[in-house]
KEZARO-861031 format. One record per residue: residue in three letters; x, y, z of N, C-alpha, C in turn. Coordinates in steps of 0.1 Angstrom, whole numbers, plus 2048, in hexadecimal, padded with zeros to 3 digits. Layout:
BEGIN
ALAXYZXYZXYZ
...
***
This chain:
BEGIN
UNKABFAB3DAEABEAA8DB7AB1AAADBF
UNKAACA9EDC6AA0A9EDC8A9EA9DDDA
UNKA9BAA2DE4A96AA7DF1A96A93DF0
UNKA97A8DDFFA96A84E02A8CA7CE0D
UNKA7FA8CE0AA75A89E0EA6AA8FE07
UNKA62A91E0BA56A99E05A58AA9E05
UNKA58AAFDFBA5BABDDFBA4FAC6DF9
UNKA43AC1DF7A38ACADFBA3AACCE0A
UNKA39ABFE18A32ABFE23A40AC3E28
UNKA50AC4E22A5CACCE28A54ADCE28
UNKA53AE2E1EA52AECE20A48AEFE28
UNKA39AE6E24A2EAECE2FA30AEBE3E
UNKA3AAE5E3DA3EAE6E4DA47AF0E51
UNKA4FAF5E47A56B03E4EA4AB0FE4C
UNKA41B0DE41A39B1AE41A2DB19E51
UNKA2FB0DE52A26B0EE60A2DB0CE71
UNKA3DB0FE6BA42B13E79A47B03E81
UNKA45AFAE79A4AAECE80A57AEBE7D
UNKA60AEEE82A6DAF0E7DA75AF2E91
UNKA84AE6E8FA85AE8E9BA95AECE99
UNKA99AF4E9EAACAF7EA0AB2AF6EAD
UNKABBAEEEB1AC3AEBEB5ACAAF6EBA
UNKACEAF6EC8AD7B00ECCAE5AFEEC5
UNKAEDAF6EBFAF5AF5EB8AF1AF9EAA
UNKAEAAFAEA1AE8B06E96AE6B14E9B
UNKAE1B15EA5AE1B21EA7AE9B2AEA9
UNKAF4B23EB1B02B27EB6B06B2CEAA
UNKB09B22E9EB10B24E91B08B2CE89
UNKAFBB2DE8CAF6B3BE84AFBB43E8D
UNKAFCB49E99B00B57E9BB0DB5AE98
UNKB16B50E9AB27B4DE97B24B53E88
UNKB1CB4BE7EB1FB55E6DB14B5EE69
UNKB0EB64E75B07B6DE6EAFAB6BE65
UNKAF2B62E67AECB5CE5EADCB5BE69
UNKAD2B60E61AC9B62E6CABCB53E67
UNKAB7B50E6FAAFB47E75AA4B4AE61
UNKA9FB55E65A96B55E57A9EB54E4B
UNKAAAB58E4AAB1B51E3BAB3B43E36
UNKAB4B3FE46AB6B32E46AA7B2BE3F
UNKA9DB2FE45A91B28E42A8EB2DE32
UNKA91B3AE31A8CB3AE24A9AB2EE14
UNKAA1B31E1AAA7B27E0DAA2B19E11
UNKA9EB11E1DA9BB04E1EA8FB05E1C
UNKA84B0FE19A7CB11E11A76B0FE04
UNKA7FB1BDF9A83B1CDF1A8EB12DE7
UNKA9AB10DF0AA8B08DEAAA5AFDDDE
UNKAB1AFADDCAADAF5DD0ABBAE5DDE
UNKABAADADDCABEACFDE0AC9ACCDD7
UNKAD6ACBDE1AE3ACADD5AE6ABDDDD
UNKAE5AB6DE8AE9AACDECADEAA2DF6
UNKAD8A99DF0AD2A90DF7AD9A89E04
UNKAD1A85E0FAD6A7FE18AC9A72E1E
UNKAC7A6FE13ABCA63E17AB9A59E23
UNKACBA54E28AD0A48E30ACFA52E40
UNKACCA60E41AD2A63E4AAC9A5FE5A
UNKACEA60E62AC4A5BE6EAC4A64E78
UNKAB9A6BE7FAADA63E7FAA2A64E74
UNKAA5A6FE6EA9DA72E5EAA8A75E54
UNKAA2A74E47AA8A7AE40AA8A89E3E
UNKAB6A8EE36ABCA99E34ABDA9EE2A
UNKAC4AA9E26AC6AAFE18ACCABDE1C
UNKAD9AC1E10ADEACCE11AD6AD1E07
UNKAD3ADCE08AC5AE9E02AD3AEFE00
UNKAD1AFDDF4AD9B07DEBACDB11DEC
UNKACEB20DF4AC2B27DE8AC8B33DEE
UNKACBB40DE2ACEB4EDE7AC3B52DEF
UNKAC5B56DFCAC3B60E05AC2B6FE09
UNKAC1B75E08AC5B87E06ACCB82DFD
UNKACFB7DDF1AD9B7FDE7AE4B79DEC
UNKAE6B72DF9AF1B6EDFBAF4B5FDFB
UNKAF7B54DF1AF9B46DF5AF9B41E01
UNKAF0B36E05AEEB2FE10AE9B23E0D
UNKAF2B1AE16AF3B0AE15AEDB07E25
UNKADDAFEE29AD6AF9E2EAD8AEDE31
UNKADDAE7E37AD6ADAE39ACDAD4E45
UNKAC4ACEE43AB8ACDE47AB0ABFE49
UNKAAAAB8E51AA6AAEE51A97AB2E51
UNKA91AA8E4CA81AA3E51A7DA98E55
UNKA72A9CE60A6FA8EE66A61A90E5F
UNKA5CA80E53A4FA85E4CA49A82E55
UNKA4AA7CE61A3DA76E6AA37A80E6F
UNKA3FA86E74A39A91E7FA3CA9FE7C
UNKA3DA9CE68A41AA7E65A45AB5E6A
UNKA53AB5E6EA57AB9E78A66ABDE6E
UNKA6AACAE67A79ACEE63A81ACCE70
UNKA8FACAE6DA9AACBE7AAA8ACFE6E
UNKAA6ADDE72AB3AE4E6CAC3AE1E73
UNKAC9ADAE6EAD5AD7E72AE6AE0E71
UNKAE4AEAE69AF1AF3E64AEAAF6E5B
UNKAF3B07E57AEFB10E50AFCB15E50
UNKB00B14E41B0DB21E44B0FB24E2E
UNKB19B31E30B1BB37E1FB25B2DE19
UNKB23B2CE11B2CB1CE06B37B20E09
UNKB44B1BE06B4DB20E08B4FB22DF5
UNKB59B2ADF0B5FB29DE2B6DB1CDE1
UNKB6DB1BDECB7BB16DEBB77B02DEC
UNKB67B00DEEB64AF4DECB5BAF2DDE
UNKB52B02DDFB48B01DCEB4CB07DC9
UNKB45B03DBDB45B0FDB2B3EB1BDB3
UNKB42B20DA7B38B31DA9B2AB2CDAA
UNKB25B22DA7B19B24DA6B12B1BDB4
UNKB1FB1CDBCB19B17DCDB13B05DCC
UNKB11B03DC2B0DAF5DC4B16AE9DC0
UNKB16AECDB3B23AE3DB0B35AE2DBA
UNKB36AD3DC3B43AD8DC8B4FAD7DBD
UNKB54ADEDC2B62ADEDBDB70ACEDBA
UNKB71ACDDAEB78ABEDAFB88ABDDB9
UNKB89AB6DBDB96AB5DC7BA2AB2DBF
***
């Protein structure tokens, strides 16, 4: 699946530090253990398992990409205007929603 914005000027915006977190991600990164640079490197890197086009005030997207080797699920908005990332949650897939391969969910 495909990023629901531009994925060159997504990343050149985390490589150049425009990237904003919310005291509420941050809370839930320290709650799981999950440090601020893992985060950026899978929304980097990730590969996009869930589009979020409609979302407001930008659009979104849940990102997939191993981190130290360990699965992590991103989701992330960009503003293209002011090209500007806004990291929204970061946390480890659960098994009990994916599959082994962390992207595909699980059927109900």
């Amino acid at each position: 699946m495909t990023l629901p914005f531009d994925h060159a000027a997504f990343v050149q915006a985390i490589i150049e530090g425009r990237v904003e977190w919310r005291k509420h991600v941050l809370v839930r990164l320290l709650e799981r253990g999950i440090s601020q640079a893992r985060v950026l490197e899978c929304a980097r890197l990730g590969v996009c398992i869930q589009a979020y086009p409609d979302d407001t005030p930008f659009p979104s997207a849940l990102v997939f990409a191993m981190a130290d080797n360990e699965p992590l699920h991103v989701v992330a908005a960009f503003d293209e205007k002011e090209k500007k990332v806004y990291i929204i949650t970061a946390y480890t897939p659960s098994s009990d929603i994916f599959e082994s391969d962390f992207i595909t969910r699980k059927k109900k």
